[in-house]
PAKE-806148 format. One line per 4 residues: number of its first residue (from 0); their letters; for each residue x, y, z of C-alpha. Coordinates in steps of 0.001 Angstrom, whole numbers, plus 500000, padded with zeros to 6 digits. Example, Ala and Ser with C-alpha at 12.3 -4.5 7.8 and 13.67 -1.06 7.14 Angstrom:
2
0> AS> 512300,495500,507800 ~ 513670,498940,507140 .
END
This chain:
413
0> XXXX> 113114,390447,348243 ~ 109461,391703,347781 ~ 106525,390589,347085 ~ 106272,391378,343711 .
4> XXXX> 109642,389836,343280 ~ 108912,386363,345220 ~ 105539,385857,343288 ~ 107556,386188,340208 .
8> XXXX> 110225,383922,340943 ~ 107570,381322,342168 ~ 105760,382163,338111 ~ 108734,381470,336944 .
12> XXXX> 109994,378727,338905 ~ 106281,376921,338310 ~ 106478,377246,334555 ~ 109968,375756,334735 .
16> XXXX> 108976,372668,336232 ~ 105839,372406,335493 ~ 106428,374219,331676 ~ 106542,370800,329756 .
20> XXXX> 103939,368791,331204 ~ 101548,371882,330693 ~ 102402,372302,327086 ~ 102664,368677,326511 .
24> XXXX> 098725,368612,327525 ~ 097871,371448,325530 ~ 099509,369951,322344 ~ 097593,366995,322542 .
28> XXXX> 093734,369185,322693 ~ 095397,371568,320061 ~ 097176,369498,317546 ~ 099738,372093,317033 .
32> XXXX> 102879,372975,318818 ~ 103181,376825,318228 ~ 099854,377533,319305 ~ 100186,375605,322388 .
36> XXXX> 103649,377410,323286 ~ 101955,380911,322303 ~ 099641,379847,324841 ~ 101513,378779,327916 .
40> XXXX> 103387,381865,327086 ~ 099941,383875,327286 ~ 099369,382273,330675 ~ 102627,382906,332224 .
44> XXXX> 101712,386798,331329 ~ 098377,386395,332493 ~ 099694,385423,335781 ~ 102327,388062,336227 .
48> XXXX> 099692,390477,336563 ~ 096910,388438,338714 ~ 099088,386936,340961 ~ 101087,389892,342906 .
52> XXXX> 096808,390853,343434 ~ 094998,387999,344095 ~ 098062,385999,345662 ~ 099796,382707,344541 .
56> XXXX> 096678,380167,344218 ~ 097057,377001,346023 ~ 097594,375310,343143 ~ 099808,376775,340578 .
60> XXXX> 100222,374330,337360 ~ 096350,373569,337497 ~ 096080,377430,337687 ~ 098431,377679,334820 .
64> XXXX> 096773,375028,332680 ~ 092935,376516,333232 ~ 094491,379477,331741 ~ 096636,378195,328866 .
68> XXXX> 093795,376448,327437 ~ 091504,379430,327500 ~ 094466,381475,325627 ~ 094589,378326,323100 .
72> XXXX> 091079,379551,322452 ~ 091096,383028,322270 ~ 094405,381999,320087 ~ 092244,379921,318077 .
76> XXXX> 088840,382123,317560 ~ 091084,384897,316442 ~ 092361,382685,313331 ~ 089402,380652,312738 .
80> XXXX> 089434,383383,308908 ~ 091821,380572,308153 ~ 090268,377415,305457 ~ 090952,374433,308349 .
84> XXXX> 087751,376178,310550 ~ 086308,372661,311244 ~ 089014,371319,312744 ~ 089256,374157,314792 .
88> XXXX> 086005,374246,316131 ~ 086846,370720,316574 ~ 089613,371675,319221 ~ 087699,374623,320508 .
92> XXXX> 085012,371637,321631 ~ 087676,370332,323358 ~ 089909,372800,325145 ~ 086182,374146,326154 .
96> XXXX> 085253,370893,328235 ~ 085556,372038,332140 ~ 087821,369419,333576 ~ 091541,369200,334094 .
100> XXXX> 093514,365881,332892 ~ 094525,363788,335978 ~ 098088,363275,336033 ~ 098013,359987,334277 .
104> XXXX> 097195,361880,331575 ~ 099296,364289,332084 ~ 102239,361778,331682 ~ 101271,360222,328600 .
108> XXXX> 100802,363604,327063 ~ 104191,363849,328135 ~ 105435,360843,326585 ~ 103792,361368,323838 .
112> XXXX> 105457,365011,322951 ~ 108665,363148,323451 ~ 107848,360819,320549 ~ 106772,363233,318492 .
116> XXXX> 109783,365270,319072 ~ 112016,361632,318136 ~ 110084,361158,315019 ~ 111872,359392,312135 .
120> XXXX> 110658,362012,309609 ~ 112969,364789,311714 ~ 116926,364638,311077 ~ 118886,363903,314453 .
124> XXXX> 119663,367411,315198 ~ 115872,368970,314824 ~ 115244,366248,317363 ~ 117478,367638,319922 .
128> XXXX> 116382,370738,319174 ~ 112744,370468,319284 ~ 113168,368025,322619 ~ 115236,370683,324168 .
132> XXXX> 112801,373301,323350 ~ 109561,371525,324709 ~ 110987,369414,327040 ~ 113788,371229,328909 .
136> XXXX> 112135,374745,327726 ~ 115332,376034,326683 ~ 115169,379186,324880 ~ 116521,379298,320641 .
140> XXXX> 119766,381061,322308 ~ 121066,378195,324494 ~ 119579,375261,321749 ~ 121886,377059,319984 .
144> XXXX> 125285,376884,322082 ~ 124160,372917,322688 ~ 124235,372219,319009 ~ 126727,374641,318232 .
148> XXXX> 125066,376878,315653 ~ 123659,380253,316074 ~ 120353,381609,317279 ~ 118969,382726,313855 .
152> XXXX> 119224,379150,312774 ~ 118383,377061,315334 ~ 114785,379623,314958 ~ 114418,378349,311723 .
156> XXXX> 115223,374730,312483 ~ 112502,374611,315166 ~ 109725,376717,312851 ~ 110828,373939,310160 .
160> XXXX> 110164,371316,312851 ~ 106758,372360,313254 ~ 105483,372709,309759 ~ 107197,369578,309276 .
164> XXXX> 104825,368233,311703 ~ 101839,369823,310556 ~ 102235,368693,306883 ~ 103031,365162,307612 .
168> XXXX> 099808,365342,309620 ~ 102209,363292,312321 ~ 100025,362039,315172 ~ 100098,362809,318480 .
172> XXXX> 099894,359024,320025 ~ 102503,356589,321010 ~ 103362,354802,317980 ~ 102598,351224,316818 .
176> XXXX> 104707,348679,317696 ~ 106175,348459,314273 ~ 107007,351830,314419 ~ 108789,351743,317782 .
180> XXXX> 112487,350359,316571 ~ 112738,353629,314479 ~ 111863,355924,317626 ~ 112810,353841,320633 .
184> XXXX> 116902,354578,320246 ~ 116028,358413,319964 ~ 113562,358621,322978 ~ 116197,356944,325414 .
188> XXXX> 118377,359453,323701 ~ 116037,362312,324892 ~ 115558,360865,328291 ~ 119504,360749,328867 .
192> XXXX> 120631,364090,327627 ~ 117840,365440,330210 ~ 119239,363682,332953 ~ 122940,364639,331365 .
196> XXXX> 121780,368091,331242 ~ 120922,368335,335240 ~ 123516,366163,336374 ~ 126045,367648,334752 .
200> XXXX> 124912,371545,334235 ~ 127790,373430,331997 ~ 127406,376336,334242 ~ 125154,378362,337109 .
204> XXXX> 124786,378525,340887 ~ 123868,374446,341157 ~ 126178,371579,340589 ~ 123210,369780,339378 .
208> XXXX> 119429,370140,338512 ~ 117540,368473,340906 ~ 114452,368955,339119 ~ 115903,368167,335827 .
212> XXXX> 117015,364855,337027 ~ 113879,363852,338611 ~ 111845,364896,335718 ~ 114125,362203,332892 .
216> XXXX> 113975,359880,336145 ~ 110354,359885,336172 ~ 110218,359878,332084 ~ 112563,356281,331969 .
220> XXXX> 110052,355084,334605 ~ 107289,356235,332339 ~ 108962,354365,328690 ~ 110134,351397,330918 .
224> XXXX> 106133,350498,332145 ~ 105713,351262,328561 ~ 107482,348916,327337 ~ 108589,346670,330131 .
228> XXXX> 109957,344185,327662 ~ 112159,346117,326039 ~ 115724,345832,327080 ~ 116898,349699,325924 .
232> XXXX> 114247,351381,328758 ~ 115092,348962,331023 ~ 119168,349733,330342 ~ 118135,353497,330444 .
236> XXXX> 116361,353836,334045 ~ 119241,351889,335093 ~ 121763,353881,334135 ~ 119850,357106,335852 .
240> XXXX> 118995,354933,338797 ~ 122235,353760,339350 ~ 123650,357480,338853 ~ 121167,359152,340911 .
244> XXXX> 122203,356815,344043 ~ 125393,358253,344527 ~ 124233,361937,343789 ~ 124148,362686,347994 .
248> XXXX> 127603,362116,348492 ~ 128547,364373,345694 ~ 128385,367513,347812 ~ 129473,368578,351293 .
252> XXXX> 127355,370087,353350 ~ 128834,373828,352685 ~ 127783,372763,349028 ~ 131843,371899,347813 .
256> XXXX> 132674,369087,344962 ~ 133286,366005,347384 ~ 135883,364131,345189 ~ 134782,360295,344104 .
260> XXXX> 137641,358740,346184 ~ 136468,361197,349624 ~ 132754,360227,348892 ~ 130813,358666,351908 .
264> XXXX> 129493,355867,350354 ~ 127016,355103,353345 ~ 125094,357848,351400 ~ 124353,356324,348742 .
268> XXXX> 120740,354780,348251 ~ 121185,351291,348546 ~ 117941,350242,347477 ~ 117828,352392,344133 .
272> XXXX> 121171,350601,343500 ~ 119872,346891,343901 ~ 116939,348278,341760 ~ 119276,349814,339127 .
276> XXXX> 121212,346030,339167 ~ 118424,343940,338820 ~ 117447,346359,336085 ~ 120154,345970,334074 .
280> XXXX> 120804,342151,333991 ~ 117326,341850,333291 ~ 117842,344021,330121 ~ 121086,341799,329481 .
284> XXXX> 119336,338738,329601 ~ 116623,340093,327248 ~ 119625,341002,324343 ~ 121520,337722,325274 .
288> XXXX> 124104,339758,326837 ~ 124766,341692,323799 ~ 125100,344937,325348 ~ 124032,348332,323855 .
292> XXXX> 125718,351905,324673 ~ 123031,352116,327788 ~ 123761,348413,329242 ~ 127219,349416,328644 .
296> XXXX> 127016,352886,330342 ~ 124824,351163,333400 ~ 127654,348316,333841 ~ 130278,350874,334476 .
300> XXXX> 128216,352890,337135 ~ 127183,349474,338762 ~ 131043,348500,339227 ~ 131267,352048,340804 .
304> XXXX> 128049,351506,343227 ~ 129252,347704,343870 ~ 132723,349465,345271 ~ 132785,348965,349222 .
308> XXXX> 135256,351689,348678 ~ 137317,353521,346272 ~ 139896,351419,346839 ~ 138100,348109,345995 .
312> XXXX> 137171,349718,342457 ~ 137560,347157,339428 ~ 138939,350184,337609 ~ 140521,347567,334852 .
316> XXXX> 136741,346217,334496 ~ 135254,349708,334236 ~ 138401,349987,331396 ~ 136982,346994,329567 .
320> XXXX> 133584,348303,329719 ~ 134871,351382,328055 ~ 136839,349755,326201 ~ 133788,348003,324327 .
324> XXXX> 131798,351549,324756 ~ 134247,352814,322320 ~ 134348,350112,319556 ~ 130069,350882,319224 .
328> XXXX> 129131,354460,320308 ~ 132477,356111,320425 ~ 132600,360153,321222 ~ 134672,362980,323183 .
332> XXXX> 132768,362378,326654 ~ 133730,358512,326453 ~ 137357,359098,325190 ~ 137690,361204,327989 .
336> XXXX> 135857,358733,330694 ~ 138656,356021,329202 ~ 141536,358561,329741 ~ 140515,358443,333535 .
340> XXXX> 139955,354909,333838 ~ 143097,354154,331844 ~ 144670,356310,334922 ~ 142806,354586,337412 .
344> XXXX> 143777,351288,336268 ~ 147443,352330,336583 ~ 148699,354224,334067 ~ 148562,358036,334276 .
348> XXXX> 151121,358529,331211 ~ 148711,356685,328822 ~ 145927,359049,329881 ~ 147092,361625,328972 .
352> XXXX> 148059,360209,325330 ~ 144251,359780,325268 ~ 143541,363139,326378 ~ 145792,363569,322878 .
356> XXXX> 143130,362947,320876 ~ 139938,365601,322124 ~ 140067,369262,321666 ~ 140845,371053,324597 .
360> XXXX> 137824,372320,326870 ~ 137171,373036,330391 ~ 136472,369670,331557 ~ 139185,368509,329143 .
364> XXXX> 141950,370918,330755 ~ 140572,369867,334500 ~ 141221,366059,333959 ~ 144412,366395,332648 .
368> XXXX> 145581,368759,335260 ~ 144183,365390,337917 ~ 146373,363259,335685 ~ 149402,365490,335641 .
372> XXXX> 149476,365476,339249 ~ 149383,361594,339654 ~ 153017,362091,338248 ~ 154053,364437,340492 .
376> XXXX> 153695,367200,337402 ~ 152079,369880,339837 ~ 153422,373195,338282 ~ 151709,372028,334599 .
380> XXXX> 148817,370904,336705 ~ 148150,374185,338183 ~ 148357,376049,334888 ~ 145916,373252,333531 .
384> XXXX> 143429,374462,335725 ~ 144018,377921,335539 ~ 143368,377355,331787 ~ 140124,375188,332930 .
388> XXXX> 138688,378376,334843 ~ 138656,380393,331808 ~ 135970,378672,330968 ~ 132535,377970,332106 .
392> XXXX> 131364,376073,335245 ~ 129212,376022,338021 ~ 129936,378344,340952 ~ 130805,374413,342990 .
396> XXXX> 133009,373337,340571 ~ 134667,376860,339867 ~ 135305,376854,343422 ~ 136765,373068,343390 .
400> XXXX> 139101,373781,340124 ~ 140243,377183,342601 ~ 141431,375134,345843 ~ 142992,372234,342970 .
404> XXXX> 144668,375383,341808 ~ 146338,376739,345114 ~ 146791,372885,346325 ~ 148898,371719,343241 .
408> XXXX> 150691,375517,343495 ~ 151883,374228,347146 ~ 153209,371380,346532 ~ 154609,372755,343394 .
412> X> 157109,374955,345521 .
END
């Protein structure tokens, strides 16, 4: 690769992990979120042509922030013929002060986007949208194939978003406590579908987004000092904790889908998984052992991390667990979960009957082909997965589906 081509990858590679916190700084001095994005945007142009001339400076995102804030500026001079001009010279004051937010501030700007992005005033779906957008930095396109609608509209859901915003003159602060019960459920929502999102990638070159992961990782930290006595945060980081442990062992080192029963578990962070325990009884105690979808979720990925082995699995525990899951936050991801712990626990045949009930997808057709071969079914197993590769994946688990394939076609002769 050339130069020009390595400084551009390391532009592009800065504004994707650094993208969020950036804008999420910007928002706060500007007050509004499209002339923030126009000017990170602005910035990330700015340095396409400086950079491959004056070399990569030694420190990126602070680069990148000097420079989105005086695009905010030359953003906001050029509109100032509009009637608001005092506020603007207002934010013009500030976006012209000469120092850079420390990183504290940095994550509470942070925090503080996500809230606004969770605010009750916003249906459920403009939410994910607008989170996905400033959080992730996901383009209109892929919000789109998340929430299942096309590009046109999920453009018009996010420009509603913002005027929405801007009319309800919705602050950029952490709310008050009494507004926290409305918000809190749809933060921790944010937080998980980021971690979801890199942990789980539909497809691409990575099994997982390392960056992705550590960013909701840092994020629960973030809500949890917060609000360290609320039990959802606390249930939350747990649950990503307790995940995140086990993500070593998920990979060989050629890069290949290590299977959960082949897994070295002497891998696995031991530490972040007595962390991600104590987390989560603390958060039990707090709701009297009433446990919410997180505590729920956490419970089942500490009986996993508490496993000496894969043999020593509670898998009937981890079927109660779901069990319960289901009668208060039921969906397709835990119907399918249960399927596999229904196998687990013994009892391949009723699996599948669960599998029954979800619409066929990728990751639906690649469990059942796992269940079809724990009864010896390996001819329908193999045309399972075939049916499973039609669809997307990441280049790992493409790969794993393929050897599943030829192994199940053996044993099938």
């Amino acid at each position: 690769m050339n130069r020009t081509g390595e400084v551009h990858d390391t532009i592009a590679e800065t504004i994707r992990v650094e993208g969020a916190r950036i804008l999420a700084t910007l928002i706060r001095t500007v007050g509004d979120v499209q002339t923030a994005e126009d000017a990170v945007q602005e910035a990330g142009i700015a340095a396409l042509g400086a950079w491959p001339v004056t070399g990569i400076p030694p420190q990126p995102r602070a680069w990148l922030t000097v420079t989105a804030r005086r695009k905010a500026i030359d953003i906001l001079r050029r509109e100032r013929v509009r009637p608001d001009k005092e506020q603007d010279a207002l934010r013009l004051i500030e976006l012209s002060r000469p120092d850079l937010p420390s990183e504290d501030v940095v994550n509470d700007d942070l925090l503080r986007l996500i809230f606004i992005c969770c605010h009750p005033a916003l249906s459920p779906p403009t939410r994910i949208a607008l989170s996905l957008r400033t959080l992730c930095g996901l383009s209109p396109a892929q919000i789109a194939e998340v929430l299942l609608t096309t590009e046109a509209a999920t453009t018009k859901r996010l420009t509603r978003a913002r005027q929405k915003i801007a009319a309800a003159g919705i602050p950029y602060r952490v709310p008050a406590e009494s507004e926290l019960a409305d918000r809190l459920p749809a933060v921790c929502g944010v937080i998980h579908s980021l971690y979801t999102a890199g942990h789980a990638p539909v497809e691409g070159q990575a099994a997982y987004d390392v960056d992705a992961c550590a960013e909701a990782v840092r994020l629960a930290e973030l809500l949890h000092e917060l609000l360290p006595e609320q039990p959802m945060p606390a249930a939350v980081l747990a649950l990503l904790l307790l995940t995140e442990a086990r993500r070593p062992s998920r990979l060989d080192e050629h890069g290949d889908v290590v299977l959960l029963e082949c897994q070295e578990r002497s891998q696995w962070d031991a530490s972040t998984i007595s962390r991600g325990i104590a987390l989560l009884n603390d958060s039990l105690t707090r709701t009297n052992r009433q446990a919410d979808p997180y505590q729920l979720q956490a419970a089942i990925a500490a009986e996993h991390a508490r496993a000496a082995s894969y043999d020593e699995t509670d898998w009937p525990e981890i079927l109660r667990l779901y069990d319960l899951l289901m009668s208060i936050a039921p969906s397709q991801a835990v119907v399918l979960a249960r399927a596999v712990a229904t196998a687990e626990a013994g009892d391949p045949a009723a699996g599948l009957g669960l599998l029954a009930e979800l619409p066929p997808s990728p990751r639906w057709h690649s469990v059942r082909a796992e269940l079809l071969a724990r009864q010896g079914l390996y001819a329908e197993a193999a045309q399972a997965l075939t049916e499973a590769l039609d669809g997307p994946a990441t280049a790992p688990e493409r790969r794993h589906r393929e050897r599943r394939r030829k192994a199940f076609r053996t044993l099938s002769d």
